[in-house]
N, C-alpha and C positions, 0 to 999 in steps of 0.2 A: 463177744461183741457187745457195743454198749448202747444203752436204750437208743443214745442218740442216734448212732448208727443203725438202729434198728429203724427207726421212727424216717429216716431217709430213704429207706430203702437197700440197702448197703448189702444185705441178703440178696437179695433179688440178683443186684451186679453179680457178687462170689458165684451165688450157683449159675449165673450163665457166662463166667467165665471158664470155672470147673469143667464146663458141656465139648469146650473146643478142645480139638483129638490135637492141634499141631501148634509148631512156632507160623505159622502160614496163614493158617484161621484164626490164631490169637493175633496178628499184626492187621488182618483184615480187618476185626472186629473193634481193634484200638485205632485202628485208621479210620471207620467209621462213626466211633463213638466219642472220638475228640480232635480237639483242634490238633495244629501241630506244633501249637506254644505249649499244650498241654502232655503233651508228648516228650517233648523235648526236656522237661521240667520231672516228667517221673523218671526217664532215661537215664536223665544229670543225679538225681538223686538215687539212684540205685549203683550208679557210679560211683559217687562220694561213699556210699554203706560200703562198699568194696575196698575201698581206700582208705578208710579210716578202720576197718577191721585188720587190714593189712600195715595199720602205726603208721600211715604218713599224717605229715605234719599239714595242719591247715592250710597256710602257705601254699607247700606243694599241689595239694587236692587244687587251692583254687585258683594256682598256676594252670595248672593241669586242663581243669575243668569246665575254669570260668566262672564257675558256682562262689557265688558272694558268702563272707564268712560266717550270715546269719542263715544261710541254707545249713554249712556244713554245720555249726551247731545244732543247728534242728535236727538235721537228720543223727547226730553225734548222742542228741539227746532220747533219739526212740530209740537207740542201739542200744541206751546205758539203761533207759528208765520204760522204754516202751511197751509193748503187749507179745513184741516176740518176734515180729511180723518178720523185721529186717534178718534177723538169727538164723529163723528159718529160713526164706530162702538161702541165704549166703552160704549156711548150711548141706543144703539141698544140692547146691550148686558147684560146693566143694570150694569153694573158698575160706 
């Protein structure tokens, strides 16, 4: 994690993420912790990491998705250059 994440607080979020036992109390916990444009925004972007690990083309992802093509490069670019984050779940997830 990096200072600046540290210096945010960003710790704090992870481990009381980590705490929740289910998909039930983690959606409880994102429903009360953020908007639902904010929601909607991580959702689409975990979308796009799924689809662009799976070789579709921009295009499609933002046929698909709705996701404008300066998302799917962003998120294009923490899959290629980022800290892991997106790998691992996807990983994780068996995709």
């Amino acid at each position: 994690m990096t200072e600046n994440m540290k210096k945010i607080g960003l710790g704090d979020l992870c481990e009381a993420i980590m705490t929740l036992a289910s998909a039930d109390e983690c959606a409880a916990f994102f429903e009360d912790l953020c908007t639902m444009n904010e929601l909607r925004a991580m959702v689409q972007r975990l979308q796009v990491a799924k689809k662009l690990a799976e070789n579709e083309s921009y295009a499609k992802i933002a046929d698909e998705t709705g996701v404008s093509s300066a998302t799917i490069s962003r998120v294009n670019r923490c899959l290629q250059y980022g800290d892991g984050g997106y790998r691992t779940v996807l990983d994780r997830l068996g995709k």
